[in-house]
N, C-alpha and C positions, 0 to 999 in steps of 0.2 A: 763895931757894928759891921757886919758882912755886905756886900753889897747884893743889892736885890736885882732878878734878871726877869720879866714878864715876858712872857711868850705866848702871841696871838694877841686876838682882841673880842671883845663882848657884842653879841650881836643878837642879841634877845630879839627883838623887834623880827627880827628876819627868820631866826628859828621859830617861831611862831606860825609865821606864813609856811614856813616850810613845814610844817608841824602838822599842819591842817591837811596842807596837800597829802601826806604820809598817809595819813586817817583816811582819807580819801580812796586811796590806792589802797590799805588793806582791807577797805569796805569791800568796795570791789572785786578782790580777788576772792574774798568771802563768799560772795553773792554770784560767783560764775566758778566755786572751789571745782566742782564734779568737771565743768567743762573745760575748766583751766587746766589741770593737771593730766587730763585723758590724754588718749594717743592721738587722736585728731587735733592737729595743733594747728587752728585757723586764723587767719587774717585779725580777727575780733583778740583773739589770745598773743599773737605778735604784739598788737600794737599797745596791750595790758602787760606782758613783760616786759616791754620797752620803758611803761611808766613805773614798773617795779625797781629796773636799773639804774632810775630816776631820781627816786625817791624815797628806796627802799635801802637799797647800795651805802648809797653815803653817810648814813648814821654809823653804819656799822663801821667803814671806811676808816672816820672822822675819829670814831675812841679808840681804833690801834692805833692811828697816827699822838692823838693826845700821851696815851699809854707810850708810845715807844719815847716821846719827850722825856717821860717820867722816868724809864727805865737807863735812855741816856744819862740824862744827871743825878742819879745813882752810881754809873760805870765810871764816873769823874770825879766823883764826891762833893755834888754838889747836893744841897739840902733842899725838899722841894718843902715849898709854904704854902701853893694853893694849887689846886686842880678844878679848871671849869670844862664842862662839856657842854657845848652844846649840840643841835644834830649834824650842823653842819660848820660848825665852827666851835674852836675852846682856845684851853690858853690854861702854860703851866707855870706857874711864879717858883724861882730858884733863890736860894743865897748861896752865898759860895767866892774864896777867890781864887774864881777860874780863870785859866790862861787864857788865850784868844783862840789857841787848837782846842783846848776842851769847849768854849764858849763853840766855835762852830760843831764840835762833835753833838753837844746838846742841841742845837738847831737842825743840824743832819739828823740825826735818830727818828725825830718823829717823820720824816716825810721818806727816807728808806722804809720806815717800817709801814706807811702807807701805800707807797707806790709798793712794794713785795704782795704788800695780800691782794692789793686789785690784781698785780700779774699772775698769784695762784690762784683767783681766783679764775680769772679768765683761762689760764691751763687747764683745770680742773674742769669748765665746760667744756673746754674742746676736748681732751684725753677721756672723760669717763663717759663713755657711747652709750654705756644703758641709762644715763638718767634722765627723767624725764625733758623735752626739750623744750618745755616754758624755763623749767630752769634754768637747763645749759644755757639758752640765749641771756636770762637776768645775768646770770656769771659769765658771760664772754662780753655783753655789753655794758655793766657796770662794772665789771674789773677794767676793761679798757677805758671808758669814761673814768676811773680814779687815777688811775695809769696814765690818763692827758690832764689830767687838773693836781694833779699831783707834783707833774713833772714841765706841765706848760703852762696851764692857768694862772695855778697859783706863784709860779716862780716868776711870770710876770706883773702878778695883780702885787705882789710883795717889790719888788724892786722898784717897780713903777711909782709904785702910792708908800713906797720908804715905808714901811714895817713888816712886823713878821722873819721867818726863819731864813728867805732870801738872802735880806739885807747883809746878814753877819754871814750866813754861807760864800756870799761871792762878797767878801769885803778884803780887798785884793791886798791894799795895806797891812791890814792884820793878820793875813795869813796866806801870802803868796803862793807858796807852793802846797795849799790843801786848797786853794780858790783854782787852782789852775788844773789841778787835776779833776776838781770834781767837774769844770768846763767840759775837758774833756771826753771825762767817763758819761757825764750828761748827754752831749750832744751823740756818742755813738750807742747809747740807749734809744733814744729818741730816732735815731736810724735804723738800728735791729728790731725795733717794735715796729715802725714805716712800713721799711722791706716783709718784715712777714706779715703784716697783713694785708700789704697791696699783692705779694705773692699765693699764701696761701691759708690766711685767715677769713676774708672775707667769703673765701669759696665752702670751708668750713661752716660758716653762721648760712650758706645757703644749703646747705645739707641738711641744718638744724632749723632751719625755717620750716623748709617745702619736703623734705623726707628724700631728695633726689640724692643719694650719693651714688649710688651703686650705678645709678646711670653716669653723672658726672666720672665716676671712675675709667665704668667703658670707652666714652668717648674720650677721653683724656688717653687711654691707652691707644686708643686706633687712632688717633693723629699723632701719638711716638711711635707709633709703629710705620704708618704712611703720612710721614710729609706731604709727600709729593699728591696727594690725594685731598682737597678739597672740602669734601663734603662732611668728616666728620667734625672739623669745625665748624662751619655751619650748621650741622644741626646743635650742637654743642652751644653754639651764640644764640639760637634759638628759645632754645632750652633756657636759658638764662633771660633773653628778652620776653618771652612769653610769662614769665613769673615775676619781672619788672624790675631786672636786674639787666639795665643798658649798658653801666659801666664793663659789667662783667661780658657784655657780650660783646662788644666794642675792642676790649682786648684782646677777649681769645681770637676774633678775624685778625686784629694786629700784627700779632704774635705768629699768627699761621701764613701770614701775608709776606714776615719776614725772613720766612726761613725758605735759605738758597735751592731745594731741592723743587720747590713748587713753583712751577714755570708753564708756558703753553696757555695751552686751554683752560686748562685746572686752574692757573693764576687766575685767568682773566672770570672763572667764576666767581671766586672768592672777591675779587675785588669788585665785582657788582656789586655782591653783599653789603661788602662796607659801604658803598655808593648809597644803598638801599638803608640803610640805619643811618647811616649822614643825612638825611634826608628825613629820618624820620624826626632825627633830635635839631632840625633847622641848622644844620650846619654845612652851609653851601658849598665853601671853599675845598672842603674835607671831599665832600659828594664830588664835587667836580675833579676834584685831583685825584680820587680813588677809581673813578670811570676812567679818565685818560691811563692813567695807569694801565684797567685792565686790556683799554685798545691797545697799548703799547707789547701787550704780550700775546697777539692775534696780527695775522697779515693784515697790513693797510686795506687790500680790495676783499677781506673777509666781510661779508653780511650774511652771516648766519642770525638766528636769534639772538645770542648772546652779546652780539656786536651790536647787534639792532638794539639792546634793552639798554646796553653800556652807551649808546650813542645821545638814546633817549634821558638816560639820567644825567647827562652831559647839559642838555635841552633843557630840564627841571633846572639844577642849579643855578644855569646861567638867568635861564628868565627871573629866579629866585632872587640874585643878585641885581636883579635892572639890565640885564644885558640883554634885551628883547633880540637883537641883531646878530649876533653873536647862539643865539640859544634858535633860532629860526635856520641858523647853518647847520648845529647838530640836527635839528630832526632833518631835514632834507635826507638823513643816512636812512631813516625810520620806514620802512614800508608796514600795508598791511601782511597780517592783522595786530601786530604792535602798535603802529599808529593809529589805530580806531580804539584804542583802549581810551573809557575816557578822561582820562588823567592827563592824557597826554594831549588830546583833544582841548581837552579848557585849556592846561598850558599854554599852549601854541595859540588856542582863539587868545586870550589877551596878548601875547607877544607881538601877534599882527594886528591887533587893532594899536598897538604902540608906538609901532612904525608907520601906523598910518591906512592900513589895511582892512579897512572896517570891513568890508563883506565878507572875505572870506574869513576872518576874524569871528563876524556874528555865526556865519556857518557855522563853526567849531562850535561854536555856543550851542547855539539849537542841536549841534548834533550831540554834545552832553545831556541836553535836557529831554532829549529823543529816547536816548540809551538808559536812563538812571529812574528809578520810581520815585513817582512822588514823596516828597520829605525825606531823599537824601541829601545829604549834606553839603554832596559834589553840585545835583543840581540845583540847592537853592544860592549856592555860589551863584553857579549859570546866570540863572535867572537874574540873579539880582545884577550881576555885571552888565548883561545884556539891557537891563532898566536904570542903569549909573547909580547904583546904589550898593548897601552890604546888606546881606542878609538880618534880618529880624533876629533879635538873642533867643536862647530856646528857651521854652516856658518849663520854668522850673519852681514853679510853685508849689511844688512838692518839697521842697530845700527851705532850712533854715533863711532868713535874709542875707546873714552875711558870707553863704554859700551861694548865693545865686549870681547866675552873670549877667552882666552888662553888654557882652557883644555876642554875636557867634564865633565859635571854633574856627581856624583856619579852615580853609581848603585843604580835604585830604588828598593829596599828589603824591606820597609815598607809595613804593612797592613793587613800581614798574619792572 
């Protein structure tokens, strides 16, 4: 009697639910076909190719991974006895007496032949430019979603929870030097795929989102072309911030911030910027260290605007942090008409009612609530400071329930 090898495990219950959701998804793409597929690829159609990558992906994923088991222990001579699919999980039963190298070869097969079709798959969106971009995005996000569950998910949900093709892959005893190599070739896949898409995948899927390439190109060309020039990065962070891609915009100031040739004034633009997006994503420390920064590339008795606004976001962060004392030294830098913005204005009135300064604290207040129209946001801050209270949540009875909020929004202080 040969010995019998099972591979994977039965999970009916779960394909099921997953089954459903599937149905779900190509109901949908049914019932939006004309608007899905056209050239105006909107917000509504993103977030319905996202659940195609979802749900749609991984069936298909699941049987070349099944499939490449099969065709493994065949290349070994092992004898296959059952084959299960299911959408998102199977499992191939072998006999056979296989060695411990052919036993991981047939454990390897199925998840190389997995992870390969999600990586062409996601090539194939990004390389073929005419085709439609609901698609491209389901192929560059469900290939990479199998390409991490392939190669990270599952290799930890298997070693973790001891079954599956993990186990005997990294079973170091049995097969030292094929466990030690596939470590290797593992971990700098799992690097090569990082690196390019923190480099230039993600900018990719924003071209395929928003239709912006041709622009992403140019300005990506005018800041290799001028370093030392400022402004095509920012409008480039821009570009990417306004269509709701912070990370991306976040970096390109980085990036532009780092390179030796931009100095001066030009620095100290740019480094507002970043002060200006720290600030917008609550991130004090950053805000604050990116403002000093840009005073460090500007004369100390410089108070132009620039110095004035970099002085000011100095002023935000700190009061941001609790350092009312501290955040009341930078504006002192601040004159008008920077300091009657009224951002800067509320800042500053709570800073000095913190230290103790209630009048000219209130003042700031009232002069926020002077300057701002009714049922903005700044002044129901105000107001409500100035009455020791927070603002009212907004009425949003328009919204689902478990959309609606419980408090108001921050204070917008960003921008200065």
């Amino acid at each position: 009697m040969l010995p019998i090898v099972p591979n994977g495990q039965d999970a009916t219950v779960v394909d099921i639910i997953f089954g459903l959701a599937l149905l779900g998804t190509l109901f949908m793409v049914a019932r939006r076909w004309r608007a899905f597929w056209d050239r105006d690829f909107t917000a509504e159609d993103r977030r319905l190719a996202t659940q195609c990558a979802v749900f749609v992906v991984p069936p298909i994923v699941v049987l070349v991974h099944e499939v490449g088991h099969v065709l493994g222990a065949r290349m070994v001579g092992g004898q296959v006895l059952g084959f299960h699919y299911g959408l998102i999980e199977g499992s191939v039963r072998i006999a056979g007496r296989l060695s411990s190298s052919e036993l991981w070869w047939f454990n390897m097969s199925g998840n190389l032949a997995g992870a390969a079709t999600g990586l062409a798959m996601a090539v194939a969106g990004i390389a073929v430019v005419g085709m439609r971009r609901a698609l491209r995005r389901i192929l560059i996000m469900g290939g990479l979603l199998q390409v991490a569950f392939q190669l990270v998910i599952y290799p930890l949900l298997s070693l973790s929870a001891r079954f599956g093709d993990w186990q005997v892959i990294y079973d170091f005893g049995a097969t030292p030097g094929l466990s030690t190599a596939t470590l290797v070739v593992h971990a700098a896949a799992l690097l090569a795929v990082w690196r390019w898409w923190r480099n230039s995948g993600r900018r990719t899927l924003f071209d395929v989102d928003h239709g912006l390439g041709t622009e992403q190109a140019r300005l990506g060309a005018a800041m290799a072309a001028a370093p030392h020039d400022p402004q095509p990065a920012m409008e480039l962070a821009v570009l990417y911030a306004s269509n709701g891609e912070m990370s991306l915009a976040r970096e390109t100031l980085d990036a532009a911030a780092d390179h030796p040739q931009l100095t001066g004034a030009g620095a100290a633009r740019l480094q507002l910027a970043r002060a200006r997006f720290a600030i917008i994503e609550n991130r004090w420390s950053q805000a604050y260290l990116s403002a000093q920064a840009g005073l460090a590339h500007l004369d100390p008795h410089d108070d132009d605007e620039v110095a004035q606004r970099l002085w000011a976001n100095v002023g935000l962060a700190l009061a941001s942090m609790d350092r009312p004392e501290k955040a009341l030294e930078a504006f002192e830098h601040v004159r008008p008409p920077v300091s009657d913005d009224p951002r800067i204005l509320y800042t500053r009135g709570l800073a000095r009612m913190a230290v103790g300064d209630r009048t000219r604290g209130e003042a700031d207040l009232h002069a926020v609530v002077g300057w701002r129209p009714e049922g903005d946001l700044l002044r129901l801050w105000a107001e409500a400071q100035l009455e020791g209270r927070e603002p009212a949540p907004p009425d949003d009875s328009d919204r689902p329930n478990y959309a609606r909020r419980t408090k108001a929004p921050p204070a917008p202080i960003a921008g200065v």
